[in-house]
MITOR-355059 format. One record per atom (N, C-alpha, C, O): residue in three letters; z, x, y. Coordinates in steps of 0.2 Angstrom, whole numbers, padded with zeros to 4 digits, always signed. Each point is the difference from the previous one (the first is absolute). Example, Ala and Ser with C-alpha at 12.3 -4.5 7.8 and 13.67 -1.06 7.14 Angstrom:
# residues 2
ALA+0039+0066-0028/ALA+0000-0004+0006/ALA+0000+0004+0006/ALA+0003+0005-0001/SER-0007-0007+0006/SER+0001+0004+0006/SER+0003-0004+0005/SER+0001+0003+0006/
***
This chain:
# residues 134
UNK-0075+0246+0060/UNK+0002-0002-0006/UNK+0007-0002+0000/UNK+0002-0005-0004/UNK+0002+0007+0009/UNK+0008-0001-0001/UNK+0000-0006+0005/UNK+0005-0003+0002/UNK-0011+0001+0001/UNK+0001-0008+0005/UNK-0003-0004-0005/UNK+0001-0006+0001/UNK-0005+0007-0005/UNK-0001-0004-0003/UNK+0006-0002-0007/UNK-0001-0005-0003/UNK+0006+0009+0001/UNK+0003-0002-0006/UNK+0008-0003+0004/UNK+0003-0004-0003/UNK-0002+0007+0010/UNK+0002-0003+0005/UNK+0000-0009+0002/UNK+0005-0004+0001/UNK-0012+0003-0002/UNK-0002-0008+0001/UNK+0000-0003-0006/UNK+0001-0006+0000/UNK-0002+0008-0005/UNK+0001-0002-0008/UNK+0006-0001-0001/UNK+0002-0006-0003/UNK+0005+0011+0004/UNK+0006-0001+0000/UNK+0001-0007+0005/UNK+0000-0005-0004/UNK+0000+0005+0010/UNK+0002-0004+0003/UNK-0005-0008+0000/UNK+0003-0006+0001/UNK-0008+0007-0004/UNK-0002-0008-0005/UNK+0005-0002-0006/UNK+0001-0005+0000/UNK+0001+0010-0004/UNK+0003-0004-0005/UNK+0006+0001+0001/UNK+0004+0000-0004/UNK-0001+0002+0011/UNK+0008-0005+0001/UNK-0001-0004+0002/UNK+0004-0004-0002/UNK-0009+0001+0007/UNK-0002-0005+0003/UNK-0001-0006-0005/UNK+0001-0006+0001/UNK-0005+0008-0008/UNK-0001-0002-0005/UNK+0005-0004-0004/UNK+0001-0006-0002/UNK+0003+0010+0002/UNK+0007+0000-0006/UNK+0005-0004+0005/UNK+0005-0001-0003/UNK-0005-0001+0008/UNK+0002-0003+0006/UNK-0001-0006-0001/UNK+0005-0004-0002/UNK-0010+0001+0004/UNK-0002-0005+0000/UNK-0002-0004-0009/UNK-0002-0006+0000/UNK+0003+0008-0005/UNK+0000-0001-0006/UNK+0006-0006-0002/UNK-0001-0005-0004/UNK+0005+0006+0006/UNK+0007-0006-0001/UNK-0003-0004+0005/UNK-0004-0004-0004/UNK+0003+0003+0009/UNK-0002-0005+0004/UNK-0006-0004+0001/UNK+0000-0005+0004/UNK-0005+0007-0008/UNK-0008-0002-0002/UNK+0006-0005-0007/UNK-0001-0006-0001/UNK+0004+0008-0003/UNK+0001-0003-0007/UNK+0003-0008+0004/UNK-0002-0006-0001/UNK+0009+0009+0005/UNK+0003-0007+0002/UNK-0004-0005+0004/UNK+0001-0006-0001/UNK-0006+0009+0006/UNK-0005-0005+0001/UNK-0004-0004-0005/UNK+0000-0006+0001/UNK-0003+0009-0007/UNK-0002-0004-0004/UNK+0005-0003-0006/UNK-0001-0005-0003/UNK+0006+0008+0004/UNK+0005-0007-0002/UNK+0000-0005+0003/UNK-0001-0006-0002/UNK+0001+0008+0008/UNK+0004-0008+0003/UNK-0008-0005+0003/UNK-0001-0006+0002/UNK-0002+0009-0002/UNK-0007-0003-0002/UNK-0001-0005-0007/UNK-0002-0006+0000/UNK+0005+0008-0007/UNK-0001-0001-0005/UNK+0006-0007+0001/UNK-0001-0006-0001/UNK+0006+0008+0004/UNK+0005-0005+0001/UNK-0003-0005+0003/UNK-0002-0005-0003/UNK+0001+0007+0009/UNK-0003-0007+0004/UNK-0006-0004-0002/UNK+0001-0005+0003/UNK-0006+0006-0008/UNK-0005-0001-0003/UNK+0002-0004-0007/UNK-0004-0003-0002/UNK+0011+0004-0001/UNK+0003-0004-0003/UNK+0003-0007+0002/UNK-0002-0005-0002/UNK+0005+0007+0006/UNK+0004-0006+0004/UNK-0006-0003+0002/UNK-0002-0005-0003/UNK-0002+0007+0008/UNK-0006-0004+0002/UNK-0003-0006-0004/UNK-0002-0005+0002/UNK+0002+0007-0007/UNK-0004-0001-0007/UNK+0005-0008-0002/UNK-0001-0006-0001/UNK+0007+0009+0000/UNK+0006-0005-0003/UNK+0000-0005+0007/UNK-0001-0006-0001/UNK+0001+0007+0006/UNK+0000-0004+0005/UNK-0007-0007+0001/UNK+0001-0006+0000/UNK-0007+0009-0001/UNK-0004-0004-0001/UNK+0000-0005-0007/UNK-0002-0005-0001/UNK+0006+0010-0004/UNK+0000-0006-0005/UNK+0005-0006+0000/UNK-0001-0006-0003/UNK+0007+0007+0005/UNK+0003-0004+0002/UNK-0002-0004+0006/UNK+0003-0006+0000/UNK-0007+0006+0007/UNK-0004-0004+0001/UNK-0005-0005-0002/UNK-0001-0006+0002/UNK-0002+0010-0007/UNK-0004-0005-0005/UNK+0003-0003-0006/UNK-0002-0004-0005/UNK+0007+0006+0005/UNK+0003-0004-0004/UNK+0003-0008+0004/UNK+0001-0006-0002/UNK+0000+0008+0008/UNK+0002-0005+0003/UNK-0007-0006+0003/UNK+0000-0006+0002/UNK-0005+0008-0003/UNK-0005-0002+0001/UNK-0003-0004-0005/UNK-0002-0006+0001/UNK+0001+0011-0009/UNK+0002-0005-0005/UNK+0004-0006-0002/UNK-0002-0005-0003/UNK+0008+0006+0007/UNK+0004-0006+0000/UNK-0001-0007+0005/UNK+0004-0005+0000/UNK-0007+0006+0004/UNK-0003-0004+0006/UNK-0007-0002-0004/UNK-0001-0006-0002/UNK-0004+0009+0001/UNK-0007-0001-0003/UNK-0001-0003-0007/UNK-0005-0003-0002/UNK+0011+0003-0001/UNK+0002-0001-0008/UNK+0001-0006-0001/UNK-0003-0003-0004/UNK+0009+0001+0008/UNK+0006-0004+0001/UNK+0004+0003-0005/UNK+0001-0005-0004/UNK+0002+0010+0002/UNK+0003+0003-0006/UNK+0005+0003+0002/UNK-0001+0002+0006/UNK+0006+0000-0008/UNK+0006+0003+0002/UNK-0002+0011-0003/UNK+0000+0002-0006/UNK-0002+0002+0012/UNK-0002+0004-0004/UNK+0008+0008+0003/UNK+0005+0000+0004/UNK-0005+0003-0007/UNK+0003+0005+0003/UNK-0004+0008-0003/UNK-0005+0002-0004/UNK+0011+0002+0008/UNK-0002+0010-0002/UNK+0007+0000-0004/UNK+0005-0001+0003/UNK-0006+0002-0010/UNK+0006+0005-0002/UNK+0001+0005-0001/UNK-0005+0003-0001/UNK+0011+0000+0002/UNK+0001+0008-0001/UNK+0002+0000-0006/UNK+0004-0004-0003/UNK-0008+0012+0000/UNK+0000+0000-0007/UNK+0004+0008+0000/UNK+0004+0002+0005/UNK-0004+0001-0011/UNK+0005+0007+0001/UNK-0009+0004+0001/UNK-0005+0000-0004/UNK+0004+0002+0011/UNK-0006+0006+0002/UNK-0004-0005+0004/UNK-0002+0002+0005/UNK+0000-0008-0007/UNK-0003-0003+0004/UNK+0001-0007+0001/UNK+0006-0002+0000/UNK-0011-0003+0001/UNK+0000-0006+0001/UNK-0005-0006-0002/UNK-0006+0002+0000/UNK+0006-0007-0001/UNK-0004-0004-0003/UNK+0000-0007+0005/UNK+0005-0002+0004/UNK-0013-0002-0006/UNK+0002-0005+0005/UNK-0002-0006-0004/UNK-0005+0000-0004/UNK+0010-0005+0004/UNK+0001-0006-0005/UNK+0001-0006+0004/UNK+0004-0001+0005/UNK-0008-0004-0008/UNK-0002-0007+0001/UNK+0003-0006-0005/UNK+0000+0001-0006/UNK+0003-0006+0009/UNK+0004-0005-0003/UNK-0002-0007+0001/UNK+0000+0000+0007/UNK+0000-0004-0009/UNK-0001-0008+0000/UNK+0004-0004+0004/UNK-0002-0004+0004/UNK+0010+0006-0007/UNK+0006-0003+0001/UNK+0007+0003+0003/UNK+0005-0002+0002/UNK-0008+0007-0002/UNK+0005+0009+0005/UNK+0003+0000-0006/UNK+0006-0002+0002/UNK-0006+0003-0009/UNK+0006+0003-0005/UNK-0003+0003-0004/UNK+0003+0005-0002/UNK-0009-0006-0002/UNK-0003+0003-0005/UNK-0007+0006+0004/UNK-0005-0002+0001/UNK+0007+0008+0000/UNK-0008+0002+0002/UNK-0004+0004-0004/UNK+0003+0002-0005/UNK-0007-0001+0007/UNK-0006+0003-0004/UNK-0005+0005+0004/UNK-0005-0003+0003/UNK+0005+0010-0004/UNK-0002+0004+0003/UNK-0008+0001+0001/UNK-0003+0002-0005/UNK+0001-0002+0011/UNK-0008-0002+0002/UNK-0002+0007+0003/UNK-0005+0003-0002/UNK+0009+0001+0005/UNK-0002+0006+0002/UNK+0003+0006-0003/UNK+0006-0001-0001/UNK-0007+0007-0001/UNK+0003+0006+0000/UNK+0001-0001-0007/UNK-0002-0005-0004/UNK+0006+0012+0001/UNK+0006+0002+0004/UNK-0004+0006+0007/UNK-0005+0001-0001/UNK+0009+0000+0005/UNK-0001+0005+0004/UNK+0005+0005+0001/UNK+0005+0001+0003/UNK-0008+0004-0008/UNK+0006+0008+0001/UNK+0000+0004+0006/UNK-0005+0002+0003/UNK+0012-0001-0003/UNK+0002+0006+0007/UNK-0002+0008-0003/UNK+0003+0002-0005/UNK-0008+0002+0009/UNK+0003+0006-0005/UNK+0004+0004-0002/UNK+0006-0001+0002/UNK-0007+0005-0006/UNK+0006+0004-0004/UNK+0005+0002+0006/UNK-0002+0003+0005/UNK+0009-0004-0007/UNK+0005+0003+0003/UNK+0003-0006+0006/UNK+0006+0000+0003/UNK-0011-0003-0001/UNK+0001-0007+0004/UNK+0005-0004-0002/UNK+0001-0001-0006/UNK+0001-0004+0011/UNK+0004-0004-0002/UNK-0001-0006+0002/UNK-0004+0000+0004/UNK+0007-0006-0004/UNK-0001-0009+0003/UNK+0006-0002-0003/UNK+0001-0001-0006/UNK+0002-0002+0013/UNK+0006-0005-0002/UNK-0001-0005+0004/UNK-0003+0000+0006/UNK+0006-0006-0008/UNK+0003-0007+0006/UNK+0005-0001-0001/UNK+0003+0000-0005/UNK+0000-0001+0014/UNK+0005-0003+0000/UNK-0001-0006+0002/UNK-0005-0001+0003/UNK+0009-0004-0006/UNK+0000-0008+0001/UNK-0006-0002-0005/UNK-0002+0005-0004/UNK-0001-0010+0003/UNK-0005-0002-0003/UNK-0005+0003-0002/UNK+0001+0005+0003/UNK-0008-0006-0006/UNK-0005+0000+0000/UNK-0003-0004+0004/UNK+0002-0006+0000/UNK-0008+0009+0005/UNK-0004-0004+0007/UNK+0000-0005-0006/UNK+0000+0003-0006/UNK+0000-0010+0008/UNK-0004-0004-0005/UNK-0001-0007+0005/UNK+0005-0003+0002/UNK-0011+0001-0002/UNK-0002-0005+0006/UNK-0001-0007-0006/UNK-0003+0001-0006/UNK+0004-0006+0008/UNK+0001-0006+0001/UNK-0011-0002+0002/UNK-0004+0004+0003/UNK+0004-0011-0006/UNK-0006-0002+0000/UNK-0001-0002+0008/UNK-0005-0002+0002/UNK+0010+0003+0003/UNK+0001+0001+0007/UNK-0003+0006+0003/UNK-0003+0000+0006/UNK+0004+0006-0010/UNK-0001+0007+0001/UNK+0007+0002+0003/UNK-0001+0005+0003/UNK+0008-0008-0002/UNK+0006+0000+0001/UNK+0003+0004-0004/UNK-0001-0001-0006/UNK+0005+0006+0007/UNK+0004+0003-0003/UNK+0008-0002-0003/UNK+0003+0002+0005/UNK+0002-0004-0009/UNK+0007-0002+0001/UNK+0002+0003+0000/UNK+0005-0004-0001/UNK-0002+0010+0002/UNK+0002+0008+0006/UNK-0005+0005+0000/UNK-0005+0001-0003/UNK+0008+0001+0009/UNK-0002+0007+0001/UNK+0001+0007-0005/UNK+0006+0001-0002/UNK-0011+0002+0002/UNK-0002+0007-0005/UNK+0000+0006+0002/UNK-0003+0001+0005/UNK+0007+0004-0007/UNK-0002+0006+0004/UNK-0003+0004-0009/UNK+0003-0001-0005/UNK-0010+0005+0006/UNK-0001+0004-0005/UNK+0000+0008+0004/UNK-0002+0001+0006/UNK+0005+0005-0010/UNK+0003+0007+0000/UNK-0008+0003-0003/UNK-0003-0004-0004/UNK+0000+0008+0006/UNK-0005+0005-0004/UNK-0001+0006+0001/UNK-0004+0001+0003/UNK+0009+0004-0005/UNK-0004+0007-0002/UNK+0001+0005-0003/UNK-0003+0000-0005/UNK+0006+0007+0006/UNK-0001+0005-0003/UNK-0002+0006+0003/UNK-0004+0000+0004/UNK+0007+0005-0004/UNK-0001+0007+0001/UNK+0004+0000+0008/UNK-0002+0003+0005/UNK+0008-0006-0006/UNK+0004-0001+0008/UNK-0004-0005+0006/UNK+0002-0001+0006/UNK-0007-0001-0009/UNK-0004-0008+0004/UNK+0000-0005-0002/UNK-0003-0002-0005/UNK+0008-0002+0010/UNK-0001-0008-0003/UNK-0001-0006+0004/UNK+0004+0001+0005/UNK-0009-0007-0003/UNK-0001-0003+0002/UNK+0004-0007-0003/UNK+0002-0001-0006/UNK-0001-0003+0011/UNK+0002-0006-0001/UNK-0003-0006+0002/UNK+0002-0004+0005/UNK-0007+0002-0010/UNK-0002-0006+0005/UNK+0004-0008-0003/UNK+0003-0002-0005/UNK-0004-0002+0013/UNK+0007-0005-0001/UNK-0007-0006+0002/UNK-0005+0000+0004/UNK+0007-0007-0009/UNK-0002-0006-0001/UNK+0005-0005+0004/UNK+0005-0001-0002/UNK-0007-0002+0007/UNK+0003-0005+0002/UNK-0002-0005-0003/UNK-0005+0000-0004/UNK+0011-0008+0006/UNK-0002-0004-0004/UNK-0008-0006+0003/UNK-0001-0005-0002/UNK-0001+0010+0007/UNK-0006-0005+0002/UNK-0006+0004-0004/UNK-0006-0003+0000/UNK+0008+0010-0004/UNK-0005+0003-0004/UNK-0005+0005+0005/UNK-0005+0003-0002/UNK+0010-0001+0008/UNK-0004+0005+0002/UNK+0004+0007-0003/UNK+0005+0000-0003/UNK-0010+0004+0004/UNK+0003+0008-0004/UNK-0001+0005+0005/UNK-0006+0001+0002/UNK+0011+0002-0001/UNK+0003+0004+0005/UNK+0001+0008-0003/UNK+0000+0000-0006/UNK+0000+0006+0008/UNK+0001+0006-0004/UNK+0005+0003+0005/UNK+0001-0002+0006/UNK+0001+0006-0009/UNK+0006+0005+0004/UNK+0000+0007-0005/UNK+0004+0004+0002/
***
């Protein structure tokens, strides 16, 4: 009886142990599967603009992002999304919004910020329209 309450005790430290670090895995899982997500759309946004001949872009909204198409690159009008970050998450850019040209060219480079809970990813748009993460 006392090796058994023995082996019970010493599961639920082993339990209570590994409980914070089962949760940060599934953070940074949720992180990554965010960004992943934003990242394909921003390629297709850029494929849009190549298939289109349209000037389309990804804008950063407050929580998420949306993907907008234009005729003349001034006036746009939103074809995709919105796309929300979950509760407590965040999304910024620095420098522009990706926005590709009926080229699929970009006229600067983009870096987007995404996370939350002390995990942030950064993925970064060059201006040939590839997309890189860090």
């Amino acid at each position: 009886m006392l090796d058994l309450l023995v082996a019970l005790g010493l599961t639920l430290v082993v339990s209570a142990m590994a409980a914070p670090t089962a949760s940060k895995i599934v953070s940074n899982y949720q992180l990554r599967a965010a960004t992943d997500q934003l990242a394909m759309e921003i390629g297709k946004a850029r494929i849009r603009a190549v298939g289109q001949g349209v000037f389309s872009r990804v804008r950063i909204t407050e929580g998420g992002y949306v993907v907008e198409t234009s005729e003349d690159g001034s006036t746009y009008t939103i074809v995709d999304g919105p796309f929300d970050l979950q509760e407590g998450w965040s999304i910024s850019v620095e420098g522009n919004h990706p926005t590709f040209s009926r080229t699929g060219l970009t006229a600067a480079p983009a870096s987007i910020s995404v996370g939350g809970n002390s995990l942030y990813r950064t993925l970064h748009v060059n201006v040939l329209g590839r997309v890189t993460a860090s």
